[in-house]
DODOGU-214314 format. One line per field, with one value per residue: residue number from 1; residue in one letter; chain; x, y, z of N, C-alpha, C in turn. Coordinates in nm, 3 decimals, always signed. Layout:
i [NUM/...] $
aa [a/...] $
ch [A/...] $
neast [X/...] $
nnorth [Y/...] $
nup [Z/...] $
caeast [X/...] $
canorth [Y/...] $
caup [Z/...] $
ceast [X/...] $
cnorth [Y/...] $
cup [Z/...] $
This chain:
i [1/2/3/4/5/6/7/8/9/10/11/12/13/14/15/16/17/18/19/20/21/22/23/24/25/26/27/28/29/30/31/32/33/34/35/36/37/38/39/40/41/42/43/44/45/46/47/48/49/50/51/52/53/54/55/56/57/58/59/60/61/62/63/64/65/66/67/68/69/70/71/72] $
aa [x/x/x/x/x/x/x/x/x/x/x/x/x/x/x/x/x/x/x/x/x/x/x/x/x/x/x/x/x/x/x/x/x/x/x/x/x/x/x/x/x/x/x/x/x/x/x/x/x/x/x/x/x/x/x/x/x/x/x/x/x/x/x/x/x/x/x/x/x/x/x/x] $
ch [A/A/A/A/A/A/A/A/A/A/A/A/A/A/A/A/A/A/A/A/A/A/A/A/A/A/A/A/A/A/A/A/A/A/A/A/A/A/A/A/A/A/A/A/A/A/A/A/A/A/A/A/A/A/A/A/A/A/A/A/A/A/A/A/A/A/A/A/A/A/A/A] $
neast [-0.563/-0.456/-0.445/-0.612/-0.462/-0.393/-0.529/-0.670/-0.983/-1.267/-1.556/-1.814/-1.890/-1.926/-1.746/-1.522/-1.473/-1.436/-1.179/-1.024/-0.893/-0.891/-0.578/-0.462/-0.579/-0.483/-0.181/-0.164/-0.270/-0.063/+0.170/+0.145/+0.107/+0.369/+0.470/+0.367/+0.499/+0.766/+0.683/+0.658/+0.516/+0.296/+0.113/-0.125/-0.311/-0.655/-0.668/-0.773/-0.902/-0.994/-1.119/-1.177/-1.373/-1.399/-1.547/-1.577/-1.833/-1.911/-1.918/-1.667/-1.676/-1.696/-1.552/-1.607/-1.355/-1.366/-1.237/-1.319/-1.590/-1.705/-1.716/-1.558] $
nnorth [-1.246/-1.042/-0.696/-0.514/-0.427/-0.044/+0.004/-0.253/-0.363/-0.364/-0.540/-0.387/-0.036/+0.108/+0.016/+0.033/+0.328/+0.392/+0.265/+0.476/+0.635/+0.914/+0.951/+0.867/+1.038/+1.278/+1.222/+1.266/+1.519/+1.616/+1.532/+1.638/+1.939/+1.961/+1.905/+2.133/+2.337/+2.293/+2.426/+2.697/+2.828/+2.694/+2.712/+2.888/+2.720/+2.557/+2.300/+1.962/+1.665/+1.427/+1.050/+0.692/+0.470/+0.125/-0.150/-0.507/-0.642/-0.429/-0.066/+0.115/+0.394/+0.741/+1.043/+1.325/+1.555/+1.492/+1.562/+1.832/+1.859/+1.706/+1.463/+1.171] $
nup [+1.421/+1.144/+1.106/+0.818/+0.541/+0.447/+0.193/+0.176/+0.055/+0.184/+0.343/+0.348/+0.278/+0.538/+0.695/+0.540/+0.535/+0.837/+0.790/+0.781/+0.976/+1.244/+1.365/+1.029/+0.912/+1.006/+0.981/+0.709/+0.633/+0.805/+0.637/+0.381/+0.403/+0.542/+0.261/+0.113/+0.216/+0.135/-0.121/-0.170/-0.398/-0.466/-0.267/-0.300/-0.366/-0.421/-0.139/-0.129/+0.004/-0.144/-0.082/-0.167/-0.158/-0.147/-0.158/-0.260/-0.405/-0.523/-0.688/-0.652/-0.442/-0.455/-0.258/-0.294/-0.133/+0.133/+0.401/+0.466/+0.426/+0.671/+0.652/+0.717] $
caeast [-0.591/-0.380/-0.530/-0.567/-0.379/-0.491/-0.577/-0.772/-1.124/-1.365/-1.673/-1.893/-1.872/-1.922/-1.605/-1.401/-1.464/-1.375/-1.028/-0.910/-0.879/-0.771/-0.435/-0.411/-0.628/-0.374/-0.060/-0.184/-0.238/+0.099/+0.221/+0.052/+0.158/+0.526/+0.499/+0.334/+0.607/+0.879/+0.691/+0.569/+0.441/+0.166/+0.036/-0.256/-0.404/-0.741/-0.616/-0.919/-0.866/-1.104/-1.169/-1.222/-1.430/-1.397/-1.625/-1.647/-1.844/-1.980/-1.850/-1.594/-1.797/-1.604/-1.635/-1.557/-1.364/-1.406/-1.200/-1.406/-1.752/-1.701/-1.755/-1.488] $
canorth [-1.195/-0.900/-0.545/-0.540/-0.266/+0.031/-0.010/-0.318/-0.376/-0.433/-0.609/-0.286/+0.063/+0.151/-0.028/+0.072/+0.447/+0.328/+0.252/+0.602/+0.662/+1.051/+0.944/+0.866/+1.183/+1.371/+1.175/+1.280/+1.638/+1.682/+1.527/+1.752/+2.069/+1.997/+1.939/+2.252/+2.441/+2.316/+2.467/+2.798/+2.800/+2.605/+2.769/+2.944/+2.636/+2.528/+2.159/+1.866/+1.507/+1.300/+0.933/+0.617/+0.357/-0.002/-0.249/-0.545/-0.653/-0.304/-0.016/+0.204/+0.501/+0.846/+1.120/+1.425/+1.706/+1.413/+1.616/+1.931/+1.808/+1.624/+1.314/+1.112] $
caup [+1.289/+1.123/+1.060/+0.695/+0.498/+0.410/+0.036/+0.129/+0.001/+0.337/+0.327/+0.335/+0.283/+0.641/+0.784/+0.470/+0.623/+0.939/+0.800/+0.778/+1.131/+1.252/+1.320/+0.971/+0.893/+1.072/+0.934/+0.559/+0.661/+0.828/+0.487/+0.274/+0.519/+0.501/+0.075/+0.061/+0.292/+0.063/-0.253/-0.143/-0.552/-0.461/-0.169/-0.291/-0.477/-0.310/-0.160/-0.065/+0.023/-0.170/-0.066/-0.278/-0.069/-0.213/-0.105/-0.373/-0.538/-0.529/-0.774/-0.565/-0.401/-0.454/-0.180/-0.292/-0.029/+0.273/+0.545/+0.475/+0.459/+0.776/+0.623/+0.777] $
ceast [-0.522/-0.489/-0.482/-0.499/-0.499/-0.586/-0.635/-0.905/-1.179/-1.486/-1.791/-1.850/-1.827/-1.785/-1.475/-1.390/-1.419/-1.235/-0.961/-0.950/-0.826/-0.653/-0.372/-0.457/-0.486/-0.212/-0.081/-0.171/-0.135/+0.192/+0.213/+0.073/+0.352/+0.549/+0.490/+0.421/+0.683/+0.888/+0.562/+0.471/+0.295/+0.053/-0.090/-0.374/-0.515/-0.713/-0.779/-0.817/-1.022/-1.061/-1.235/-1.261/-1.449/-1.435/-1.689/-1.755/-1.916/-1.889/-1.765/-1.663/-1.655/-1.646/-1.550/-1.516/-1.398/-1.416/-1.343/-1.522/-1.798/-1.741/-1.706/-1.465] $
cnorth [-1.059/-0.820/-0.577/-0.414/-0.184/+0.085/-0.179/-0.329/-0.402/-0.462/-0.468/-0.120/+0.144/+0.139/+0.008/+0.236/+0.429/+0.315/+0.358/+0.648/+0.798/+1.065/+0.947/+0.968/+1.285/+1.322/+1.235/+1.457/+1.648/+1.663/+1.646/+1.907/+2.028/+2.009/+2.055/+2.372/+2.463/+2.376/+2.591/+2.827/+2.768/+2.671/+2.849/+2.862/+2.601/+2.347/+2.097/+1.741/+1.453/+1.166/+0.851/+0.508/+0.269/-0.106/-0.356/-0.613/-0.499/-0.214/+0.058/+0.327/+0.643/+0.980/+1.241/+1.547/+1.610/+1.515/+1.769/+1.917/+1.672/+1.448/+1.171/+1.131] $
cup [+1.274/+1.055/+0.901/+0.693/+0.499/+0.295/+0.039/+0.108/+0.125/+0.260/+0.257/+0.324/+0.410/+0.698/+0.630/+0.510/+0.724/+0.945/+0.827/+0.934/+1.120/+1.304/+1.169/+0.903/+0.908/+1.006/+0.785/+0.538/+0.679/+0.679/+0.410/+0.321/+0.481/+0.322/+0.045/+0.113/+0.213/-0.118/-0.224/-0.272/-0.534/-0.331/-0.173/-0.385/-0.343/-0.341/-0.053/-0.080/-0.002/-0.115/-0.159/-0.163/-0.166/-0.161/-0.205/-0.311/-0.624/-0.603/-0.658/-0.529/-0.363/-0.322/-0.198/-0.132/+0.090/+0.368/+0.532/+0.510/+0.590/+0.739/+0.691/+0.880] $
């Protein structure tokens, strides 16, 4: 069986958290760290990584500020 993506829907909430693994924690940061290098402009904006958990038939569950509030 293949790993689903990462924009697929899981059964439950729990294992759709689960998906974002801190490799890909860390892959989004380093992203988000080099964008912000190449536009010093932006550098004093306050930056968050919300989360959209999608578990149908259930409404999508928003999590404001994940990385911060240790949520993930």
């Amino acid at each position: 069986m293949t790993e689903p993506s990462p924009a697929t829907a899981r059964r439950d909430f729990a294992m759709a958290a689960d998906s974002i693994t801190p490799h890909q924690r860390r892959r989004i940061t380093r992203a988000v760290r080099a964008f912000l290098a190449c536009r010093p402009e932006l550098g004093n904006l306050n930056i968050r990584f919300d989360v959209i958990l999608v578990s149908p038939p259930r409404p999508p569950r928003h999590i404001t500020d994940a990385w911060r509030k240790g949520w993930l």
